[in-house]
PyMOL CGO cylinders between C-alpha atoms (Angstrom):
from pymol import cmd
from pymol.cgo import CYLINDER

trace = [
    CYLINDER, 41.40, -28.81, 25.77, 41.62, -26.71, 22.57, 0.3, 1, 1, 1, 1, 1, 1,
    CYLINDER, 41.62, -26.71, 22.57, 38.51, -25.19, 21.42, 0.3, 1, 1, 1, 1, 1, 1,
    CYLINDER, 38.51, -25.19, 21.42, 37.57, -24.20, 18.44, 0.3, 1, 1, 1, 1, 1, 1,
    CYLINDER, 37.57, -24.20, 18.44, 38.37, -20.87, 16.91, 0.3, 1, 1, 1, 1, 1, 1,
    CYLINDER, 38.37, -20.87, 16.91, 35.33, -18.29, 16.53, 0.3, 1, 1, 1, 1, 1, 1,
    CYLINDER, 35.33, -18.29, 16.53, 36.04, -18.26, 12.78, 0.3, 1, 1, 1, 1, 1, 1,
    CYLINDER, 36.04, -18.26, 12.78, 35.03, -21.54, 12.39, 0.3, 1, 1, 1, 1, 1, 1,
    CYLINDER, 35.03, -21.54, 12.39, 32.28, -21.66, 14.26, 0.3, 1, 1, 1, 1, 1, 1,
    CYLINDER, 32.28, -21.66, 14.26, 31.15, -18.29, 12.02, 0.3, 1, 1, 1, 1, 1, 1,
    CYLINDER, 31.15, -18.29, 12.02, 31.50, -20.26, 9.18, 0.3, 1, 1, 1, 1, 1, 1,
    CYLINDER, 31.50, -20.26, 9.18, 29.14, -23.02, 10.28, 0.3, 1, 1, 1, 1, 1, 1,
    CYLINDER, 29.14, -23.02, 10.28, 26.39, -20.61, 10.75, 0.3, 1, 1, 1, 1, 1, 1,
    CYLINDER, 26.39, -20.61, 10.75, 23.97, -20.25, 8.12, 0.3, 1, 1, 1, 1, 1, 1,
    CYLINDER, 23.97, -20.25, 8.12, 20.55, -17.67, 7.37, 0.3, 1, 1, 1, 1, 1, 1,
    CYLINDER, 20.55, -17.67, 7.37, 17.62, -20.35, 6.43, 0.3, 1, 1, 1, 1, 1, 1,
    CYLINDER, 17.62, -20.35, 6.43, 14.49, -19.49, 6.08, 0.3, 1, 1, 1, 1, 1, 1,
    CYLINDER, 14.49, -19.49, 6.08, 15.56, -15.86, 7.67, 0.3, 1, 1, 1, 1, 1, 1,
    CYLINDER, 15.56, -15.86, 7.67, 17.13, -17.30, 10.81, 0.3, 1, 1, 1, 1, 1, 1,
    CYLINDER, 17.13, -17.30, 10.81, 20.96, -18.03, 11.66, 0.3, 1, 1, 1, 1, 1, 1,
    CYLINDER, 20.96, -18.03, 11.66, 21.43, -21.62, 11.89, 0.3, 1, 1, 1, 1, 1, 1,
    CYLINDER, 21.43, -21.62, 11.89, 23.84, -24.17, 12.83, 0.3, 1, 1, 1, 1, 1, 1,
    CYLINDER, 23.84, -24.17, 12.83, 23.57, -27.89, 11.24, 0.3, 1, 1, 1, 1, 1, 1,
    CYLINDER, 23.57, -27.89, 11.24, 23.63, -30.94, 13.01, 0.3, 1, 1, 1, 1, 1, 1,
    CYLINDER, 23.63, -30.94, 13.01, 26.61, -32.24, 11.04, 0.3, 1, 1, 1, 1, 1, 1,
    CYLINDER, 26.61, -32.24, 11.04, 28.34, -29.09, 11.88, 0.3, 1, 1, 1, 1, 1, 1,
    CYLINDER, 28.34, -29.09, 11.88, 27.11, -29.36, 15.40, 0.3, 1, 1, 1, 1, 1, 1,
    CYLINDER, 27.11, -29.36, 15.40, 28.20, -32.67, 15.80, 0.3, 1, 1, 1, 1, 1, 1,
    CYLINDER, 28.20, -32.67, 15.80, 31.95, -31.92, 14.44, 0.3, 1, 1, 1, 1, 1, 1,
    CYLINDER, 31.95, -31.92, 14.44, 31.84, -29.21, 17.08, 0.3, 1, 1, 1, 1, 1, 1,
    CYLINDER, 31.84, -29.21, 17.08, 31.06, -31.33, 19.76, 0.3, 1, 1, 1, 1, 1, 1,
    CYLINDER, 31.06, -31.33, 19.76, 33.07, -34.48, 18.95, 0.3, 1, 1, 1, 1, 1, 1,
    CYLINDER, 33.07, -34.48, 18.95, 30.15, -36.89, 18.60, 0.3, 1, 1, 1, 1, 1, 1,
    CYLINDER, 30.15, -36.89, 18.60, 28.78, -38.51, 15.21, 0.3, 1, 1, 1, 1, 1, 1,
    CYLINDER, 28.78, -38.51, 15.21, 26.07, -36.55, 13.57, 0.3, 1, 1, 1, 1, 1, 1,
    CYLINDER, 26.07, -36.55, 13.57, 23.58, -39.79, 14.71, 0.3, 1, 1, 1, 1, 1, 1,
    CYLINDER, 23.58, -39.79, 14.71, 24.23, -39.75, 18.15, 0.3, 1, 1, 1, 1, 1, 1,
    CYLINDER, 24.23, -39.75, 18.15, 23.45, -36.07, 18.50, 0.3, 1, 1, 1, 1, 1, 1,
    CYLINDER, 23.45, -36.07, 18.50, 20.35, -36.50, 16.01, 0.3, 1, 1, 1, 1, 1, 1,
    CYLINDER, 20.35, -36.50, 16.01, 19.33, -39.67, 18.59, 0.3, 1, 1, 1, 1, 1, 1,
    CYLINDER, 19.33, -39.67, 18.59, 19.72, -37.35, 21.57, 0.3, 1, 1, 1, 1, 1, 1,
    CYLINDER, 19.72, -37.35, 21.57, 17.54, -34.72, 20.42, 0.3, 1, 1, 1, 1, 1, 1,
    CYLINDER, 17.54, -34.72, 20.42, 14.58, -36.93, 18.89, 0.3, 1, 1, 1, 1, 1, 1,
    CYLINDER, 14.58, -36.93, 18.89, 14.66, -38.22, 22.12, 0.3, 1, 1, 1, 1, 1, 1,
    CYLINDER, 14.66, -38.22, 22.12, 14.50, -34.91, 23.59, 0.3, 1, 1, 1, 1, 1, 1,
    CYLINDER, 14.50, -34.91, 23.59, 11.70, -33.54, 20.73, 0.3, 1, 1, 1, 1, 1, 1,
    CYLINDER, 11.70, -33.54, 20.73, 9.47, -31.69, 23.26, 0.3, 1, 1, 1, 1, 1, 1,
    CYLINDER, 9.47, -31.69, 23.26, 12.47, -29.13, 23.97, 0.3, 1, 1, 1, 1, 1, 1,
    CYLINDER, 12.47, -29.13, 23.97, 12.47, -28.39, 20.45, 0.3, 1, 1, 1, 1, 1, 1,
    CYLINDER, 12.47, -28.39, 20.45, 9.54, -26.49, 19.27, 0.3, 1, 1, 1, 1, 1, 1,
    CYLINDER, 9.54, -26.49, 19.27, 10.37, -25.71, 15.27, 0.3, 1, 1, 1, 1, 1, 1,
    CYLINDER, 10.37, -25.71, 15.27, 11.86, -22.10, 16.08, 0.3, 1, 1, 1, 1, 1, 1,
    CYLINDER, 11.86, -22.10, 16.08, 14.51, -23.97, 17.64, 0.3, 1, 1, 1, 1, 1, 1,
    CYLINDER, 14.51, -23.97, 17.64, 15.02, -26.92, 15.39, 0.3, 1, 1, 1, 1, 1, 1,
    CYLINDER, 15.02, -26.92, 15.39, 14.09, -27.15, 12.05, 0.3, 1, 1, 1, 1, 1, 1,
    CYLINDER, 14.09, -27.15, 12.05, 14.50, -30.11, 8.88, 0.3, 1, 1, 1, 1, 1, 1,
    CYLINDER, 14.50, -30.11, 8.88, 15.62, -28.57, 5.96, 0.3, 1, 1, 1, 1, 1, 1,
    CYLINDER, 15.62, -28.57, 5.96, 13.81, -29.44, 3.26, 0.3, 1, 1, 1, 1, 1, 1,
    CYLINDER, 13.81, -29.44, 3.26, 15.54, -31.21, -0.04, 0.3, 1, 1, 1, 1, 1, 1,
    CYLINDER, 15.54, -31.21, -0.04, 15.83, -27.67, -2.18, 0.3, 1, 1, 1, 1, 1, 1,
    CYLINDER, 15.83, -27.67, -2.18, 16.94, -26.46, 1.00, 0.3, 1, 1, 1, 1, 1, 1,
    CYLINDER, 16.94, -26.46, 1.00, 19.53, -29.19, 1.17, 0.3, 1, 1, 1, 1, 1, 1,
    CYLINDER, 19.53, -29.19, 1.17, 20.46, -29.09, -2.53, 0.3, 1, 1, 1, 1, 1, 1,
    CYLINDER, 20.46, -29.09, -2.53, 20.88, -25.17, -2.29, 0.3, 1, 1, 1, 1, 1, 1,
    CYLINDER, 20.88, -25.17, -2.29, 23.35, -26.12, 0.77, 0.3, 1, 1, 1, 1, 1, 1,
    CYLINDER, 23.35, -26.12, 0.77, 25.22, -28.86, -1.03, 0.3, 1, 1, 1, 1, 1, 1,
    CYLINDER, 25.22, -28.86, -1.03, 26.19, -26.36, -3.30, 0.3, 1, 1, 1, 1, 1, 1,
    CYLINDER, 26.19, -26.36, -3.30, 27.70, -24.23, -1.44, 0.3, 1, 1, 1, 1, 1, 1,
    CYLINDER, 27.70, -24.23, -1.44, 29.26, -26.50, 0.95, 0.3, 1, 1, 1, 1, 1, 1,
    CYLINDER, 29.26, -26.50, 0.95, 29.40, -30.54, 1.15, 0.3, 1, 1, 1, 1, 1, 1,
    CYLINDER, 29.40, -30.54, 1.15, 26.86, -31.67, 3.62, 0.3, 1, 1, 1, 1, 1, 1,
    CYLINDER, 26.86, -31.67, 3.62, 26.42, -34.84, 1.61, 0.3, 1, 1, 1, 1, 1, 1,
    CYLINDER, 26.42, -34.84, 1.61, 28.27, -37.00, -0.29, 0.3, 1, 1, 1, 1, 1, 1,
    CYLINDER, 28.27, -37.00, -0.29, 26.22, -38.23, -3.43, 0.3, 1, 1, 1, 1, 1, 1,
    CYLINDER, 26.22, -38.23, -3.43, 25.90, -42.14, -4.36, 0.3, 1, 1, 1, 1, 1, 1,
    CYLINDER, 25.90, -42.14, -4.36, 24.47, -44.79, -3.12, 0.3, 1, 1, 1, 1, 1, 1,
    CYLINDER, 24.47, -44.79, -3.12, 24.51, -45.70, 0.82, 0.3, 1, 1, 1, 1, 1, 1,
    CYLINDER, 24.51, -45.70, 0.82, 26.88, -42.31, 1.34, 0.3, 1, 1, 1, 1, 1, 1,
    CYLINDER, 26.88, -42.31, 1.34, 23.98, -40.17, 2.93, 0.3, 1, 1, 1, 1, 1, 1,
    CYLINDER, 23.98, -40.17, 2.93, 21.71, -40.01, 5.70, 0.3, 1, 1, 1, 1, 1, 1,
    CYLINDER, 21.71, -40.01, 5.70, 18.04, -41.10, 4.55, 0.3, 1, 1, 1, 1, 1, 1,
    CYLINDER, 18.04, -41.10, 4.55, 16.99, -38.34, 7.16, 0.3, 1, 1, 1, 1, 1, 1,
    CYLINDER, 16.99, -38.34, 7.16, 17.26, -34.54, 6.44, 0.3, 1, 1, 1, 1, 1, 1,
    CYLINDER, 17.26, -34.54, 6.44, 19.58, -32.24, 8.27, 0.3, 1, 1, 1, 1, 1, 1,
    CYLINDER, 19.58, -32.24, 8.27, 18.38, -30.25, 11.22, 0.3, 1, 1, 1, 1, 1, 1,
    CYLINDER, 18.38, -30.25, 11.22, 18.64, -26.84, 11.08, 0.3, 1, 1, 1, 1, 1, 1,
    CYLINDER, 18.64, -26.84, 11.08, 19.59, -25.41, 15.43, 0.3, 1, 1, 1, 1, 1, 1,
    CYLINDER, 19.59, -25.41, 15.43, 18.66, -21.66, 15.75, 0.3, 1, 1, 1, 1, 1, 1,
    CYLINDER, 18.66, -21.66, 15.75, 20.55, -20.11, 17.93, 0.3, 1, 1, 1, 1, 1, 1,
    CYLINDER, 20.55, -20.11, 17.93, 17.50, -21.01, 20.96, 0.3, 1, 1, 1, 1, 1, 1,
    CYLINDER, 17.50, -21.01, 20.96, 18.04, -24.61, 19.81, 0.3, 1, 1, 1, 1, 1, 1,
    CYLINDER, 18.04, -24.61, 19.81, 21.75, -24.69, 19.94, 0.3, 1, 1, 1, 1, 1, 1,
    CYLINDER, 21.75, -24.69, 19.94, 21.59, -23.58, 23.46, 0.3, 1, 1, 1, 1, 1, 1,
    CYLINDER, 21.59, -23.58, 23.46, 19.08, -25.98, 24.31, 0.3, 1, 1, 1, 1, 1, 1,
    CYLINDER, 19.08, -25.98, 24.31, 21.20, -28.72, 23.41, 0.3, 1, 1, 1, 1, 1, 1,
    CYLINDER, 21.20, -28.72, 23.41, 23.78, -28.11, 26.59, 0.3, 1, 1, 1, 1, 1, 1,
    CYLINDER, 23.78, -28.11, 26.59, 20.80, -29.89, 28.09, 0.3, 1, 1, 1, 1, 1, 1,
    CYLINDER, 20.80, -29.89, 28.09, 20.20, -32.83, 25.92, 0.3, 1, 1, 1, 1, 1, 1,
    CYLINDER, 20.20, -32.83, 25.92, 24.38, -33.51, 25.35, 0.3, 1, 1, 1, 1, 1, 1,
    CYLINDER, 24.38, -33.51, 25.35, 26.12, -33.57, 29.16, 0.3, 1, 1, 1, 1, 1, 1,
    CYLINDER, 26.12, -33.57, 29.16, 29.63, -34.02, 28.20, 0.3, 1, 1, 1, 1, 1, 1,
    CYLINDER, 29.63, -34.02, 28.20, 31.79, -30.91, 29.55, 0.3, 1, 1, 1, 1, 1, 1,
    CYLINDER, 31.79, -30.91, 29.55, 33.03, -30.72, 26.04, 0.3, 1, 1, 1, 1, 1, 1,
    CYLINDER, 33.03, -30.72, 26.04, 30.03, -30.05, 24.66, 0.3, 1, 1, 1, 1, 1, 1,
    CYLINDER, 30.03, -30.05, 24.66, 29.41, -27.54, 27.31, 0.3, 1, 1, 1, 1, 1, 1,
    CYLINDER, 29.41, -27.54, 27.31, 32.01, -25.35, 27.00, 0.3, 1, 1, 1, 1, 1, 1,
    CYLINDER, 32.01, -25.35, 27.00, 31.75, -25.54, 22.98, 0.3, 1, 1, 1, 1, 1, 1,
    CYLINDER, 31.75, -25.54, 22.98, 28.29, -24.68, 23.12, 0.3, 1, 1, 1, 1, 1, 1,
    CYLINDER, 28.29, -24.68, 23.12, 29.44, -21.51, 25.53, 0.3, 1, 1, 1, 1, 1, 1,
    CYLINDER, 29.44, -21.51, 25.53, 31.91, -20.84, 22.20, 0.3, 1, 1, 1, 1, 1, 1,
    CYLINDER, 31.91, -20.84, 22.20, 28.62, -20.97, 20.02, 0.3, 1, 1, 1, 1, 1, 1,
    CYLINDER, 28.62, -20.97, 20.02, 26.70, -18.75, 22.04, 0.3, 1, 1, 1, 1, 1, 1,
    CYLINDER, 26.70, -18.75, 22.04, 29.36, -15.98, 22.38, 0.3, 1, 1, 1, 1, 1, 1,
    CYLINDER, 29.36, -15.98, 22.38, 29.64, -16.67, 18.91, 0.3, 1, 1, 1, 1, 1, 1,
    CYLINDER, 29.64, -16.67, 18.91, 26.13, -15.51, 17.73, 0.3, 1, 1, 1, 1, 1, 1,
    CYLINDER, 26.13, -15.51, 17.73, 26.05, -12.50, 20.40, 0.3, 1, 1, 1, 1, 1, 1,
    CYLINDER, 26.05, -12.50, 20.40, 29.57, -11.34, 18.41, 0.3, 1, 1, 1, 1, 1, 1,
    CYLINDER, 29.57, -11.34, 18.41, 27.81, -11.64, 14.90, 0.3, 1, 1, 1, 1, 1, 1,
    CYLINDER, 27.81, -11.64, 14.90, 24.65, -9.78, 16.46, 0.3, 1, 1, 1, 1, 1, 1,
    CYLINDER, 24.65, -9.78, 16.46, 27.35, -6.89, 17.29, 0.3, 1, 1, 1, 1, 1, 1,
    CYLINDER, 27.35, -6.89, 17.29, 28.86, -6.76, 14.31, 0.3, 1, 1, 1, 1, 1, 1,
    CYLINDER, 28.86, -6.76, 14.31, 25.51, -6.76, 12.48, 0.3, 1, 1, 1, 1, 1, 1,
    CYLINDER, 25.51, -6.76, 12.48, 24.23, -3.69, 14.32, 0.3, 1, 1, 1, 1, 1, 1,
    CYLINDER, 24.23, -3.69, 14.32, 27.73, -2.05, 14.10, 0.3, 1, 1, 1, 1, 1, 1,
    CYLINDER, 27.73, -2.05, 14.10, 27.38, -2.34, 10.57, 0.3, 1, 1, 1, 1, 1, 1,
    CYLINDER, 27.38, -2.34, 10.57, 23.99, -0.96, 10.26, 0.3, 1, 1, 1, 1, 1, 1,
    CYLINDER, 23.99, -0.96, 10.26, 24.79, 2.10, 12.92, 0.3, 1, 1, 1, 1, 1, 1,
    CYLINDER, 24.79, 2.10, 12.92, 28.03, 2.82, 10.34, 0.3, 1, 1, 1, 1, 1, 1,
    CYLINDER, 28.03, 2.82, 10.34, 25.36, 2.12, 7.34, 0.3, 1, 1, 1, 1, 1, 1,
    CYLINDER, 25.36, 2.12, 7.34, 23.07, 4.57, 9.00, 0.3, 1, 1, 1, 1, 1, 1,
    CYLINDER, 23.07, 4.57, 9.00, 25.96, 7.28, 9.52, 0.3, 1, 1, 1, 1, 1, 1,
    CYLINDER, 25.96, 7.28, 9.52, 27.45, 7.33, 6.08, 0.3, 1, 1, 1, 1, 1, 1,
    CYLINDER, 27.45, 7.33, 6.08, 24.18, 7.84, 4.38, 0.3, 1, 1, 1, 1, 1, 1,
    CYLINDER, 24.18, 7.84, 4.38, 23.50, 10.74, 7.24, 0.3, 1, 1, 1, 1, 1, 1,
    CYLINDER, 23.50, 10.74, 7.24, 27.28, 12.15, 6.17, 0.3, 1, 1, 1, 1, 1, 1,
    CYLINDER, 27.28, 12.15, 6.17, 26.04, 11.67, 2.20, 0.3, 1, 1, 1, 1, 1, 1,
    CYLINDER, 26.04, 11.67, 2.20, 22.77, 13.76, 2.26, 0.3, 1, 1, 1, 1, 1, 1,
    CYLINDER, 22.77, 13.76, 2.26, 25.02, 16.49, 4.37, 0.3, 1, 1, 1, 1, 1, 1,
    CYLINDER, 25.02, 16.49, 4.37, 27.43, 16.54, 1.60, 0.3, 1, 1, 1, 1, 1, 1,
    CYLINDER, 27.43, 16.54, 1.60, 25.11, 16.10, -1.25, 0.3, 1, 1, 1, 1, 1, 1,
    CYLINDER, 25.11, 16.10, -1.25, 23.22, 19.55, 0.58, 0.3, 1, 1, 1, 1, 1, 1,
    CYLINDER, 23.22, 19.55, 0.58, 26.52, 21.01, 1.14, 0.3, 1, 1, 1, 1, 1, 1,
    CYLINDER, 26.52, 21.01, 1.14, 27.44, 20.59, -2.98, 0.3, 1, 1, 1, 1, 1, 1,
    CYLINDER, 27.44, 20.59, -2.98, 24.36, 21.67, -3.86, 0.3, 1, 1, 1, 1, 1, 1,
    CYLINDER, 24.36, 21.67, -3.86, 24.92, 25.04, -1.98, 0.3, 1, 1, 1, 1, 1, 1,
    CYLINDER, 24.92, 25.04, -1.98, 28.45, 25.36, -3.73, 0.3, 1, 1, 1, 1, 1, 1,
    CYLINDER, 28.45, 25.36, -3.73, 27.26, 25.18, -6.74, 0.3, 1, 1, 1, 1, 1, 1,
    CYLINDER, 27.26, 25.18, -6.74, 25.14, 27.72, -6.48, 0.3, 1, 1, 1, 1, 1, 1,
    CYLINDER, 25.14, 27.72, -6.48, 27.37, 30.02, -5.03, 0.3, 1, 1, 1, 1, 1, 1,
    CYLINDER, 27.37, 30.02, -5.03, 29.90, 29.44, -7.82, 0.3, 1, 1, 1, 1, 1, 1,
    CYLINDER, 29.90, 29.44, -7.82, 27.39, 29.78, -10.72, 0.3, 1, 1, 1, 1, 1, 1,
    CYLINDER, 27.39, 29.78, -10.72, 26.78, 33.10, -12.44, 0.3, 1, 1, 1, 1, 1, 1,
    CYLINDER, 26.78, 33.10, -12.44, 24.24, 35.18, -11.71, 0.3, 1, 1, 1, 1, 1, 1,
    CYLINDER, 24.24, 35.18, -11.71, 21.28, 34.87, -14.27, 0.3, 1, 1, 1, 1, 1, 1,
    CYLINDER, 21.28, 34.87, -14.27, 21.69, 38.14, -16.35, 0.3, 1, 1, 1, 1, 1, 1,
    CYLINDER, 21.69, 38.14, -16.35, 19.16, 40.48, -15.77, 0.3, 1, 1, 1, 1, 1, 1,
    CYLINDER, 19.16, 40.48, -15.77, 17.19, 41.31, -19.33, 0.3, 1, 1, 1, 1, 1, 1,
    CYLINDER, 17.19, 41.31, -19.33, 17.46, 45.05, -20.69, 0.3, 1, 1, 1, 1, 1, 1,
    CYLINDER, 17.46, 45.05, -20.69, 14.86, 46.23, -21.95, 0.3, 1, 1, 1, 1, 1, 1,
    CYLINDER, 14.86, 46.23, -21.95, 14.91, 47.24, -25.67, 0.3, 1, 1, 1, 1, 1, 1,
    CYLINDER, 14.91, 47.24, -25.67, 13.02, 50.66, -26.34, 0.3, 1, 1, 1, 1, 1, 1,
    CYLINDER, 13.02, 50.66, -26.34, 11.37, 53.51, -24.32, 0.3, 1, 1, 1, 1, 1, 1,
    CYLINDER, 11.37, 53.51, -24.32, 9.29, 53.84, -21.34, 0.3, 1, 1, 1, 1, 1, 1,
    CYLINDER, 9.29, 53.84, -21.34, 6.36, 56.57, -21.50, 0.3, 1, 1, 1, 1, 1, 1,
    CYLINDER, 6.36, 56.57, -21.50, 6.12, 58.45, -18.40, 0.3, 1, 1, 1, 1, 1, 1,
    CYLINDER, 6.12, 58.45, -18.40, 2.98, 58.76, -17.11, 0.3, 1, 1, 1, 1, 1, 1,
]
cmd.load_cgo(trace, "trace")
């Protein structure tokens, strides 16, 4: 069975409202089932989805979305009259317990590893983000001593006239 690449799972994950998400559309591509069938499973299934694990976006949310990427077609009878769900990454492993096939099982192990490798890369970035602007107020100290070591010394004022000896 082929599974599907870690790129485009990454590119199915979305930040709304602050949290990575996966859609149900998405989801349901993923898993080989119609975007119904998975939305059926999991109403009947609510009680495992407390709304930090599932989510509906609302319709700015949606719109927002549609422009970036088609969730919906527009016209008449070409979209669901239900919004999309919004999986966090809790919900997305809680549905390996509402959908039993093996394929969704082992794409939802794809998902997971998934979200762990964008967690990594996240805090990679911020330790390297954290190290450059350590390196930067090094250098910025070490250019500041330079350039006082290169620059003349102020000239010392000669006084004009005698001093009285006391």
């Amino acid at each position: 069975m082929d599974l599907v690449p870690i790129e485009q799972i990454a590119a199915s994950i979305y930040v709304i409202r602050g949290h990575r998400v996966m859609l149900d559309a998405a989801l349901a591509t993923l898993y080989g089932v119609e975007t119904r069938v998975l939305n059926q499973a999991v109403r009947r299934n609510i009680e495992r989805f407390p709304e930090d694990f599932l989510f509906e976006l609302t319709e700015a949310e949606a719109t927002s979305l549609r422009s970036q990427i088609v969730i919906l077609e527009t016209g008449r009878g070409r979209h669901s009259k239900y919004s999309a769900l919004a999986f966090t990454e809790q919900g997305v492993a809680m549905l390996s317990s509402v959908l039993r096939s093996k394929r969704a099982i082992e794409i939802n192990i794809e998902i997971m590893r998934t979200f762990v490798r964008i967690r990594q890369v996240m805090a990679e970035n911020t330790a390297l983000a954290r190290k450059v602007a350590e390196h930067d107020q090094q250098i910025t100290i070490l250019f500041d001593h330079v350039r006082q070591l290169l620059s003349p010394p102020p000239a010392k004022k000669l006084a004009i006239g005698f001093r009285a000896k006391s």
